[in-house]
PDB file of N, CA, C, O and CB in Angstrom:
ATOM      1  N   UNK A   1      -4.881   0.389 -11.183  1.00  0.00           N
ATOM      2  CA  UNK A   1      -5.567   1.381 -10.388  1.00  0.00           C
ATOM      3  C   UNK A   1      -5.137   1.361  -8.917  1.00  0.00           C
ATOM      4  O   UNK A   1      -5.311   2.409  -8.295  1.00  0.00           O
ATOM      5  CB  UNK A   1      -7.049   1.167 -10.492  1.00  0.00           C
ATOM      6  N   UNK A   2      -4.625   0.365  -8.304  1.00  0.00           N
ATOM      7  CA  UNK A   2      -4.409   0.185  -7.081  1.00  0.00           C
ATOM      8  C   UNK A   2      -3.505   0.952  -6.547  1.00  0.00           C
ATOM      9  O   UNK A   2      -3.709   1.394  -5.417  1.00  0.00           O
ATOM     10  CB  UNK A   2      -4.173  -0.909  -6.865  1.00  0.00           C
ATOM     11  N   UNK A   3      -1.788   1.413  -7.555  1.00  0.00           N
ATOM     12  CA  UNK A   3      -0.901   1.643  -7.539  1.00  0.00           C
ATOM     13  C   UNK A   3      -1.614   3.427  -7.608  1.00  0.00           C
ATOM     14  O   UNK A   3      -1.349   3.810  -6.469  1.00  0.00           O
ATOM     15  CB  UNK A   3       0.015   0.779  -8.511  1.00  0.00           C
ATOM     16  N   UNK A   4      -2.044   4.144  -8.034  1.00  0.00           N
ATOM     17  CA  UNK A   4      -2.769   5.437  -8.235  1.00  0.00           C
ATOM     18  C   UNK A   4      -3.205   5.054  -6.986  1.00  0.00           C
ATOM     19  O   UNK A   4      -2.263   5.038  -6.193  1.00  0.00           O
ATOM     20  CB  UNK A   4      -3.841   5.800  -9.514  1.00  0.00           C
ATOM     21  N   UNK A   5      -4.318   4.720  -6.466  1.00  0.00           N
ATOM     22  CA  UNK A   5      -5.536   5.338  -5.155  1.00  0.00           C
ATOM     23  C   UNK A   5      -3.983   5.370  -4.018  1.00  0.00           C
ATOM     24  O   UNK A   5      -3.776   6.151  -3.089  1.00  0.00           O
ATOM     25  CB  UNK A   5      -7.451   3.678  -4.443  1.00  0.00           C
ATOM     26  N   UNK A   6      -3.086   4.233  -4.519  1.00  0.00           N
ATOM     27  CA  UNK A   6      -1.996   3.752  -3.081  1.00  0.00           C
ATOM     28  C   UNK A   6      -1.398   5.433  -3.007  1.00  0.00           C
ATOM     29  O   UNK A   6      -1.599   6.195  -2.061  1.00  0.00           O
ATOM     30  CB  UNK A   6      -0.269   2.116  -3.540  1.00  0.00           C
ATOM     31  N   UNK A   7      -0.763   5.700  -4.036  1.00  0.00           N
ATOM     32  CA  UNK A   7       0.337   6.958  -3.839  1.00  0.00           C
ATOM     33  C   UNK A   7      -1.043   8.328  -3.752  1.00  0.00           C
ATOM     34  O   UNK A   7      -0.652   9.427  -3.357  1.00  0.00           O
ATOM     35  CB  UNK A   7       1.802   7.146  -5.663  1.00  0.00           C
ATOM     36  N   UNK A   8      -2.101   8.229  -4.009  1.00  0.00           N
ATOM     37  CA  UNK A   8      -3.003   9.137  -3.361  1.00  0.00           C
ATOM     38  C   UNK A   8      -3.530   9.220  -2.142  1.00  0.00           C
ATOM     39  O   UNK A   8      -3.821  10.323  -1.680  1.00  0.00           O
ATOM     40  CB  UNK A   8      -3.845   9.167  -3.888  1.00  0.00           C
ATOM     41  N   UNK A   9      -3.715   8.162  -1.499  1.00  0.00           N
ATOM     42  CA  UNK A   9      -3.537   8.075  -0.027  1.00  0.00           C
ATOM     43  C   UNK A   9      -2.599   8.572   0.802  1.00  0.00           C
ATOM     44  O   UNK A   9      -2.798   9.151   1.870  1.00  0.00           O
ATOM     45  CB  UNK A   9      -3.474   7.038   0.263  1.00  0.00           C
ATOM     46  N   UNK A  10      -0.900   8.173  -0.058  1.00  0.00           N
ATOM     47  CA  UNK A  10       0.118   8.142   0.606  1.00  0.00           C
ATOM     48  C   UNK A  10       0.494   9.981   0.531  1.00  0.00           C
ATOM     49  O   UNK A  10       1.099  10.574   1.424  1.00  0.00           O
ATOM     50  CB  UNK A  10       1.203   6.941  -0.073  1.00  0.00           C
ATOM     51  N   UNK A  11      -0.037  10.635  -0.757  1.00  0.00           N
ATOM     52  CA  UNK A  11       0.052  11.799  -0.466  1.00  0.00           C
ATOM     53  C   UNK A  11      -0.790  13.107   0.620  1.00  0.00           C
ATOM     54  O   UNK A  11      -0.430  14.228   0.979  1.00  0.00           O
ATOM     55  CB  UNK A  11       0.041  11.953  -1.527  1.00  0.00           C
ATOM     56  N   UNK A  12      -1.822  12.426   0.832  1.00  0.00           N
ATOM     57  CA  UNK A  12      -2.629  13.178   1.800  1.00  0.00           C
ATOM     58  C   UNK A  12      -2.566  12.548   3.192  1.00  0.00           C
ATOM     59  O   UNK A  12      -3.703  12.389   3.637  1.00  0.00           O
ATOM     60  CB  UNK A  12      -4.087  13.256   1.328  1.00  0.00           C
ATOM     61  N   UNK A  13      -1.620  12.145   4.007  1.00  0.00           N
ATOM     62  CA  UNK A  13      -0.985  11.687   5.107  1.00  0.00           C
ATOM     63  C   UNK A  13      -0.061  12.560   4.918  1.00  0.00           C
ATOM     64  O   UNK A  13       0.287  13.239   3.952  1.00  0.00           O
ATOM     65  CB  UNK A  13      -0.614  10.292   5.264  1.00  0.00           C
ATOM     66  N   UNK A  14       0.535  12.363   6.745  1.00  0.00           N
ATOM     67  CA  UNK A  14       1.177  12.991   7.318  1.00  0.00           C
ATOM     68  C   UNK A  14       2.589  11.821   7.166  1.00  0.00           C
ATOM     69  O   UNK A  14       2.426  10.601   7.157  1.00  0.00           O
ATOM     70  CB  UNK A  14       0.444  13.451   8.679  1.00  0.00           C
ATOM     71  N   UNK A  15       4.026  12.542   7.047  1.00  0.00           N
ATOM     72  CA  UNK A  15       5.325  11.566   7.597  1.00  0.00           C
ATOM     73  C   UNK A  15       4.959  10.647   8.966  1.00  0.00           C
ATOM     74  O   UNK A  15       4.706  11.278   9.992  1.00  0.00           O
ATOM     75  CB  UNK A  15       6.743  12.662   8.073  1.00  0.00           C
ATOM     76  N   UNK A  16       4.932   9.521   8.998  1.00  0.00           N
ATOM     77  CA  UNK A  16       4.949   8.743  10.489  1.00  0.00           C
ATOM     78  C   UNK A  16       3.270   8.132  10.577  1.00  0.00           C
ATOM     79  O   UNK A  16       2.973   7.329  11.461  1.00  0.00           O
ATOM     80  CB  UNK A  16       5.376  10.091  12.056  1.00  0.00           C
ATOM     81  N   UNK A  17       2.226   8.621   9.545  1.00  0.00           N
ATOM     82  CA  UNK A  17       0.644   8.261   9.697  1.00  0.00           C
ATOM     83  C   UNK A  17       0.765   6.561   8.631  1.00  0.00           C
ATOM     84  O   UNK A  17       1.595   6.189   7.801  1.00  0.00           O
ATOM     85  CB  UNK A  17      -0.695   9.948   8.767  1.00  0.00           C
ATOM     86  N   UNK A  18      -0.056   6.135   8.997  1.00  0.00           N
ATOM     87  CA  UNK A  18      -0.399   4.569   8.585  1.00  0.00           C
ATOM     88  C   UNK A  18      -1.668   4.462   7.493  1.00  0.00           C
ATOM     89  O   UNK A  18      -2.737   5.047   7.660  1.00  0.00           O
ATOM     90  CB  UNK A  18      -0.879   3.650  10.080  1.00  0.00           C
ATOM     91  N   UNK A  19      -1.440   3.845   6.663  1.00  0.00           N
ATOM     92  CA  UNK A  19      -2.408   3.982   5.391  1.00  0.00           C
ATOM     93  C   UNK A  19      -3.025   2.800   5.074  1.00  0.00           C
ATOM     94  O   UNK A  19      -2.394   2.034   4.346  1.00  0.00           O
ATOM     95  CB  UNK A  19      -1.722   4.420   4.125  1.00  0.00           C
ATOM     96  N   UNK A  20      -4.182   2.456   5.476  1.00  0.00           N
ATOM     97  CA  UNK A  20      -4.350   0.806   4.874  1.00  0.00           C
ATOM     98  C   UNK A  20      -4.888   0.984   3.152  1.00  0.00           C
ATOM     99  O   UNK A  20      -5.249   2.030   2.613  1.00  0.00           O
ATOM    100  CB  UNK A  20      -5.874  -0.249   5.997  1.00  0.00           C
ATOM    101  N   UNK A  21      -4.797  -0.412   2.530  1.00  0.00           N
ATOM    102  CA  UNK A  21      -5.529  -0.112   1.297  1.00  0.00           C
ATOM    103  C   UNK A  21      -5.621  -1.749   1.399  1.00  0.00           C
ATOM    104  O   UNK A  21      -4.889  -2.540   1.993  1.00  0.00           O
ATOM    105  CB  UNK A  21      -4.736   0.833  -0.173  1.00  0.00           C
ATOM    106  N   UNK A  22      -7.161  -2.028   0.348  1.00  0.00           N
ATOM    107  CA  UNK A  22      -7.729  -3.023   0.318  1.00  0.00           C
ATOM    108  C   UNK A  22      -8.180  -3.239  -1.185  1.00  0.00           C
ATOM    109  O   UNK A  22      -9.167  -2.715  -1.701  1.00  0.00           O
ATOM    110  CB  UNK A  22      -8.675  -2.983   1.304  1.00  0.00           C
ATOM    111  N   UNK A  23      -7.279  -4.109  -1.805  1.00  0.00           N
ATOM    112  CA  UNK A  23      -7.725  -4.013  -3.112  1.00  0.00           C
ATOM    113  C   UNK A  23      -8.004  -5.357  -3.533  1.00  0.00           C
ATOM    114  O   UNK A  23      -7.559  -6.284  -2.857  1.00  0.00           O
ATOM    115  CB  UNK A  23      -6.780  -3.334  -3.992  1.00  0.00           C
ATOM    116  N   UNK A  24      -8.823  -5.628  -4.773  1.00  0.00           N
ATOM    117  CA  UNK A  24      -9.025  -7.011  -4.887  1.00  0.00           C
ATOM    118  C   UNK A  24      -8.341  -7.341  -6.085  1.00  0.00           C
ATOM    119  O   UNK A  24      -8.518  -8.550  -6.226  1.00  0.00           O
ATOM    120  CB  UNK A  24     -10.454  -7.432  -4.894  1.00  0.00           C
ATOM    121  N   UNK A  25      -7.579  -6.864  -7.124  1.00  0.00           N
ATOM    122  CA  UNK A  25      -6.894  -7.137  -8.100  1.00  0.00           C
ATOM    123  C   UNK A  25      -5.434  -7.796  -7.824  1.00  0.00           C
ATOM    124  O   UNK A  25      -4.462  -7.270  -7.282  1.00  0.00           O
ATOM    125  CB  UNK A  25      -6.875  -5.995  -8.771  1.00  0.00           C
ATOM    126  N   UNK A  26      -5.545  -8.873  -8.262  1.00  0.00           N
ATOM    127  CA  UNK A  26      -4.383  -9.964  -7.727  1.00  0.00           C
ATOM    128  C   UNK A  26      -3.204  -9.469  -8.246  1.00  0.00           C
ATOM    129  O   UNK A  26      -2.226 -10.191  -8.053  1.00  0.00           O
ATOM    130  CB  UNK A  26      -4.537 -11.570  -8.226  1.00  0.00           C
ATOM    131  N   UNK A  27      -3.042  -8.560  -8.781  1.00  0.00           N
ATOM    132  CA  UNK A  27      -1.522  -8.026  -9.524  1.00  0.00           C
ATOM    133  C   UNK A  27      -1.344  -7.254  -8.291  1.00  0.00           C
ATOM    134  O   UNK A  27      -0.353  -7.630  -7.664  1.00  0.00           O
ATOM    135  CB  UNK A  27      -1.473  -6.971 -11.241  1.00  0.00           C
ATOM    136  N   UNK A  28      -1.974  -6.318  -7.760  1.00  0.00           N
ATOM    137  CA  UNK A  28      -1.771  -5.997  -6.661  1.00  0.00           C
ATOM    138  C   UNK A  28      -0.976  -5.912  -5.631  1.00  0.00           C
ATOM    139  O   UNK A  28      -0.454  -4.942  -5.083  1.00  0.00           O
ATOM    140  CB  UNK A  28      -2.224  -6.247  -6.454  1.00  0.00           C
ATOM    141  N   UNK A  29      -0.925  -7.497  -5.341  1.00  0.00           N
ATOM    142  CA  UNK A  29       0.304  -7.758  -4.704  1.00  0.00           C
ATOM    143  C   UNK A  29       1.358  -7.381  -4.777  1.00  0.00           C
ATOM    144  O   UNK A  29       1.874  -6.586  -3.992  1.00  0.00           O
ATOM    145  CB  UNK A  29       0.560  -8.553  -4.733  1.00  0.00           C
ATOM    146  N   UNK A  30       2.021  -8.022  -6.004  1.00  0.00           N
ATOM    147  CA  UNK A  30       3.584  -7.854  -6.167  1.00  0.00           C
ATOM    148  C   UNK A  30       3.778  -5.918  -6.837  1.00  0.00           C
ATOM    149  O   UNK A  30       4.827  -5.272  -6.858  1.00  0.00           O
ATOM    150  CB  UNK A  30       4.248  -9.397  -7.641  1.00  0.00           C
ATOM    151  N   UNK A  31       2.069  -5.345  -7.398  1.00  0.00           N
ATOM    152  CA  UNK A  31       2.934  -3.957  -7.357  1.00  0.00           C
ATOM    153  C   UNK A  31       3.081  -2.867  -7.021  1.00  0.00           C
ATOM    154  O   UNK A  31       3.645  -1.870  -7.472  1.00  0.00           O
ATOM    155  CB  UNK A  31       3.100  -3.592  -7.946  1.00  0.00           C
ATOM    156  N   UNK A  32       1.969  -3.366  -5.329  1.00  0.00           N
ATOM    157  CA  UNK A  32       2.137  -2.190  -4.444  1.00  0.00           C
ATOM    158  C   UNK A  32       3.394  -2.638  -3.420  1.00  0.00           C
ATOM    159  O   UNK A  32       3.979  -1.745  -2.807  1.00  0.00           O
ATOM    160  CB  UNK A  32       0.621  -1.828  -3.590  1.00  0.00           C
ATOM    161  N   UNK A  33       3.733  -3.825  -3.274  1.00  0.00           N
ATOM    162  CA  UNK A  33       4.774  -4.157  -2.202  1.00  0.00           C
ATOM    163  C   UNK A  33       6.172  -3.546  -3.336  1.00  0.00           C
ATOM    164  O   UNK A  33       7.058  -2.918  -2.756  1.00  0.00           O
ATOM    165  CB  UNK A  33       4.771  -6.237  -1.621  1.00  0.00           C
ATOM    166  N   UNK A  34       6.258  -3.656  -4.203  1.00  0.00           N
ATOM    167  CA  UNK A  34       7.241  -2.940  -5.400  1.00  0.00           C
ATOM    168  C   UNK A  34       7.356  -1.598  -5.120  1.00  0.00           C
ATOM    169  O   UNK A  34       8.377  -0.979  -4.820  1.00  0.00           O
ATOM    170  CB  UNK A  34       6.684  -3.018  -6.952  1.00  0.00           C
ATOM    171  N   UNK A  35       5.824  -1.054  -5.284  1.00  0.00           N
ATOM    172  CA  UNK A  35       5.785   0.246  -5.370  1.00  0.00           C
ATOM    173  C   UNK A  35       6.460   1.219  -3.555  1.00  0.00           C
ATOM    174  O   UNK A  35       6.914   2.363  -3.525  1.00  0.00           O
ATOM    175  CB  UNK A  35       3.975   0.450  -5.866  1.00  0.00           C
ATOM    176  N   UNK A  36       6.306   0.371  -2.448  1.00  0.00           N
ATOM    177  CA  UNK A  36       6.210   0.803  -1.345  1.00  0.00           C
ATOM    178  C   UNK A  36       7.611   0.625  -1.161  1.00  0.00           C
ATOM    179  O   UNK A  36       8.057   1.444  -0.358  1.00  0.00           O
ATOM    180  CB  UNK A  36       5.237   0.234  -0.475  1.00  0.00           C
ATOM    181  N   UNK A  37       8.416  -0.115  -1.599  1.00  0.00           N
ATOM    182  CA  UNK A  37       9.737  -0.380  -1.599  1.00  0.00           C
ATOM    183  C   UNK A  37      10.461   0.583  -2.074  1.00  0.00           C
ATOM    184  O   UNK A  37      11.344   1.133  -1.416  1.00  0.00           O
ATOM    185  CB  UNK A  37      10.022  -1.416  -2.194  1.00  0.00           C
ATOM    186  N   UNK A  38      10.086   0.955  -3.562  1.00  0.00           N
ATOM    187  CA  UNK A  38      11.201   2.100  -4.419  1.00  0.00           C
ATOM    188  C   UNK A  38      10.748   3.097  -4.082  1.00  0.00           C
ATOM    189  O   UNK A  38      11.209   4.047  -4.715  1.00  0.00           O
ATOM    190  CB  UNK A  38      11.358   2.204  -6.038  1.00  0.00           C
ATOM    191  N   UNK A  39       9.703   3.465  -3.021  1.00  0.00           N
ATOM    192  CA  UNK A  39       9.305   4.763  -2.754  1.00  0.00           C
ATOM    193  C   UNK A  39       9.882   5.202  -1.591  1.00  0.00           C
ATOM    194  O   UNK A  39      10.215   6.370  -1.387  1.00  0.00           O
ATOM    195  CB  UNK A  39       7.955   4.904  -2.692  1.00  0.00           C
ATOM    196  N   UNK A  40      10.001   4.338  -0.863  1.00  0.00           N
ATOM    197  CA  UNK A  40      10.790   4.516   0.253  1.00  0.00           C
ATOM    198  C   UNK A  40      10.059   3.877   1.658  1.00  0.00           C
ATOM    199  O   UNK A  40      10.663   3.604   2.695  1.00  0.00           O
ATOM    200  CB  UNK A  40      11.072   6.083   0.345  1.00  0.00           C
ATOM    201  N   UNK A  41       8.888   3.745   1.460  1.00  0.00           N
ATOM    202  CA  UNK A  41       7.723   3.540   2.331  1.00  0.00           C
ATOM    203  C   UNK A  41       7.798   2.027   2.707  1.00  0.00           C
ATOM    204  O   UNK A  41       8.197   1.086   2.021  1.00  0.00           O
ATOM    205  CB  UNK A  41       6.298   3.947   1.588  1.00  0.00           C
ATOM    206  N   UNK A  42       7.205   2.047   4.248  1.00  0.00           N
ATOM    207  CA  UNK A  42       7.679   0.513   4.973  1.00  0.00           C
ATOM    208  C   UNK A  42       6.191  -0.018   4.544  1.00  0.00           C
ATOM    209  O   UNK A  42       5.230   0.738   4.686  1.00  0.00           O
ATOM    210  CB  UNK A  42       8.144   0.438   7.094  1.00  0.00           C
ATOM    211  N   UNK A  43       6.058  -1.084   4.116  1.00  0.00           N
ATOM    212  CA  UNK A  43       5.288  -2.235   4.129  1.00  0.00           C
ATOM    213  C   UNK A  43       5.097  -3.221   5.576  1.00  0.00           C
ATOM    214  O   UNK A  43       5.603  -4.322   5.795  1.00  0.00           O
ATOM    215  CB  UNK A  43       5.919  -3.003   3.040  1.00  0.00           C
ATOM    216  N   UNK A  44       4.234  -2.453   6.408  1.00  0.00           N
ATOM    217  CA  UNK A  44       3.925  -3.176   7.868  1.00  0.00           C
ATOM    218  C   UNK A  44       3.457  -4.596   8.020  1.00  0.00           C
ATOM    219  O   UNK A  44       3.792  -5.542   8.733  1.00  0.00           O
ATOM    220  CB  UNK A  44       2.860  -2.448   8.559  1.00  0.00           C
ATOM    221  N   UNK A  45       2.489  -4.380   7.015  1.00  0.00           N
ATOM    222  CA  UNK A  45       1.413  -5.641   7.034  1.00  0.00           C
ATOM    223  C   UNK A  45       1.010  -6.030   5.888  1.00  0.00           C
ATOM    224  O   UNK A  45       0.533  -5.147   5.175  1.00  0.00           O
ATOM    225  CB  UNK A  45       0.172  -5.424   7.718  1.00  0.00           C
ATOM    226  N   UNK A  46       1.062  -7.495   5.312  1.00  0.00           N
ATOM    227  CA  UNK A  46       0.372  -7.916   4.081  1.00  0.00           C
ATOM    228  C   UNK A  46      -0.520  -8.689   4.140  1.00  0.00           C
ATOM    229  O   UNK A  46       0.049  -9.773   4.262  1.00  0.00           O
ATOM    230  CB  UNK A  46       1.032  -8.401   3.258  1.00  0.00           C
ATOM    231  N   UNK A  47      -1.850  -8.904   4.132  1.00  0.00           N
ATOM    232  CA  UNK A  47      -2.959  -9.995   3.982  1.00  0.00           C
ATOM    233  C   UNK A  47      -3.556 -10.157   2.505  1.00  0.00           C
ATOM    234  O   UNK A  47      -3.505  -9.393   1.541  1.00  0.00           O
ATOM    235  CB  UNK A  47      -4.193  -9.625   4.971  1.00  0.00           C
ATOM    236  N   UNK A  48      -4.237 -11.634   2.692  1.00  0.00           N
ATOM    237  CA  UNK A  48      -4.564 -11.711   2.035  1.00  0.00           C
ATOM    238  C   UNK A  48      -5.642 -13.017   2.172  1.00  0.00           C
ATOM    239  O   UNK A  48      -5.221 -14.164   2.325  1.00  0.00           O
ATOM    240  CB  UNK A  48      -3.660 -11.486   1.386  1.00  0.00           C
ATOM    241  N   UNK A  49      -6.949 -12.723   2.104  1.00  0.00           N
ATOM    242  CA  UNK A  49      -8.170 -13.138   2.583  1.00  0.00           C
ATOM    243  C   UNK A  49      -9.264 -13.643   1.601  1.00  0.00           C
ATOM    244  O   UNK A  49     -10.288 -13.004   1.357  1.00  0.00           O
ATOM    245  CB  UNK A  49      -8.652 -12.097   3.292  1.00  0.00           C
ATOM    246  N   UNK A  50      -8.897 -15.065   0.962  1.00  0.00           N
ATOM    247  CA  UNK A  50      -9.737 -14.725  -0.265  1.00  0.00           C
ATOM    248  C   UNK A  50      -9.069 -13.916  -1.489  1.00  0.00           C
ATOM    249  O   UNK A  50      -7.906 -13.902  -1.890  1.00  0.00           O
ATOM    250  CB  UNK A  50     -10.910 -13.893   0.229  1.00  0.00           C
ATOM    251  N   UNK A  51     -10.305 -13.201  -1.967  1.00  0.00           N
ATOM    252  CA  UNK A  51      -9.528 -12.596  -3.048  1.00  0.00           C
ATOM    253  C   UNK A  51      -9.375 -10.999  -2.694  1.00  0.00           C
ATOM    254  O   UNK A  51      -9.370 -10.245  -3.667  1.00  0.00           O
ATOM    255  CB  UNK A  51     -10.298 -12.860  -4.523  1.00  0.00           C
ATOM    256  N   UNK A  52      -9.253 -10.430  -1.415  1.00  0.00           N
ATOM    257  CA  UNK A  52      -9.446  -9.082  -0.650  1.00  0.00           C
ATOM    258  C   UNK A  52      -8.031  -9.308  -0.110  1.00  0.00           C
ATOM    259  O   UNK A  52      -7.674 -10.109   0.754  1.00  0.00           O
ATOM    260  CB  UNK A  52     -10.847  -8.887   0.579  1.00  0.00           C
ATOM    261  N   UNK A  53      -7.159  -8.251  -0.946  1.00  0.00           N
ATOM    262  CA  UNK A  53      -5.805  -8.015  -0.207  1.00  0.00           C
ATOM    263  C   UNK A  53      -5.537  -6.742   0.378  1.00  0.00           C
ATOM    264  O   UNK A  53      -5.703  -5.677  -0.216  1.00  0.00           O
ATOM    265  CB  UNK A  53      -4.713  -8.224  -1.071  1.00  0.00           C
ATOM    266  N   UNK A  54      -5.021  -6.891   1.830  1.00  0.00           N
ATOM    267  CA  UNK A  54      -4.855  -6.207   2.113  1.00  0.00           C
ATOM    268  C   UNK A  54      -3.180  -5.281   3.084  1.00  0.00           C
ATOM    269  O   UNK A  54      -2.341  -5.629   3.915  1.00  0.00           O
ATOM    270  CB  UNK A  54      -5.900  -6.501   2.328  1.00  0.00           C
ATOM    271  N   UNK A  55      -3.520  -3.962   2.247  1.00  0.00           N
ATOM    272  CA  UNK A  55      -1.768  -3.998   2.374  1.00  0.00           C
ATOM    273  C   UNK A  55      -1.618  -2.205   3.591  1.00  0.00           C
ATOM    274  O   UNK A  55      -2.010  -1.042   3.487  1.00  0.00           O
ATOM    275  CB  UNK A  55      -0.696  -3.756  -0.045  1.00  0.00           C
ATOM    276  N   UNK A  56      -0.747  -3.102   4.708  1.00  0.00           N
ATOM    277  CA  UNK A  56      -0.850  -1.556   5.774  1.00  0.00           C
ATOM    278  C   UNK A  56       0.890  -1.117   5.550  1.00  0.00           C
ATOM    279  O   UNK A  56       1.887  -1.837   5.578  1.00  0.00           O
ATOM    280  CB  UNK A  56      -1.374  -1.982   8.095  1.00  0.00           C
ATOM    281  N   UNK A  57       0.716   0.656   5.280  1.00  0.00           N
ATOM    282  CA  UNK A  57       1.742   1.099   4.739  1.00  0.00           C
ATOM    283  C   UNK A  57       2.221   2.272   5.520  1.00  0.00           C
ATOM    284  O   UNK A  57       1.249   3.020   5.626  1.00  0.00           O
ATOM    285  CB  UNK A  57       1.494   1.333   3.433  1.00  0.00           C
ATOM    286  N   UNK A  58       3.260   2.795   6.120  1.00  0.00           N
ATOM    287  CA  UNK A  58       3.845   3.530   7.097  1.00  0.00           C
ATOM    288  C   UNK A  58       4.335   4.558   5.833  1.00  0.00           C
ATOM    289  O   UNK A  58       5.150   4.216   4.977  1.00  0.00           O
ATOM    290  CB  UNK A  58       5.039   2.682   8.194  1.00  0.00           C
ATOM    291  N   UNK A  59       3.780   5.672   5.880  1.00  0.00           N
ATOM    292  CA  UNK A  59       4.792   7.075   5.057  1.00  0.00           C
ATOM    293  C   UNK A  59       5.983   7.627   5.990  1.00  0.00           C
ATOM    294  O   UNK A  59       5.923   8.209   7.072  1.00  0.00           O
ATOM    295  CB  UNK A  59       3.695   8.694   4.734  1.00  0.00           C
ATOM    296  N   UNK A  60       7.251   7.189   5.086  1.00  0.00           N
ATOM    297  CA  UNK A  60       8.426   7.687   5.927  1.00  0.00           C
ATOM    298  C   UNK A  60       9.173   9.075   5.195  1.00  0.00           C
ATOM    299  O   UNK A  60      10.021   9.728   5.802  1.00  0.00           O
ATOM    300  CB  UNK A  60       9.583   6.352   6.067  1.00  0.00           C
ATOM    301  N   UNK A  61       8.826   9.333   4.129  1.00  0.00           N
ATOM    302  CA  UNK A  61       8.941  11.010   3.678  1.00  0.00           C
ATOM    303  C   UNK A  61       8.010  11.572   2.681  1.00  0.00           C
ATOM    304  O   UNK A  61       8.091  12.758   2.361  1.00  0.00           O
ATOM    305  CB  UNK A  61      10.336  11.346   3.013  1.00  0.00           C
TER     306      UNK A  61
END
């Protein structure tokens, strides 16, 4: 589910706007930083706090 809300966020932004998402499903990790990669999209920031990860994502087209 994380990978869906991520590219629904990423579609209702603007080119150059910043998207945080905060998910708690530990797969998470490795498949929104995947997903932000083959999409084209920069991966700014990765946390991870407990079991609350959180991932800040730059839309570059």
């Amino acid at each position: 589910m994380p990978i869906a809300m991520t590219k629904e966020g990423i579609d209702d932004i603007e080119i150059g706007q910043i998207l945080k998402i905060e998910a708690d499903d530990p797969a998470a990790e490795e498949d929104i930083k995947r997903w932000a990669k083959r999409t084209g999209h920069n991966l700014l920031k990765f946390e991870k706090k407990g079991n609350i990860l959180t991932f800040i994502i730059k839309k570059n087209k």
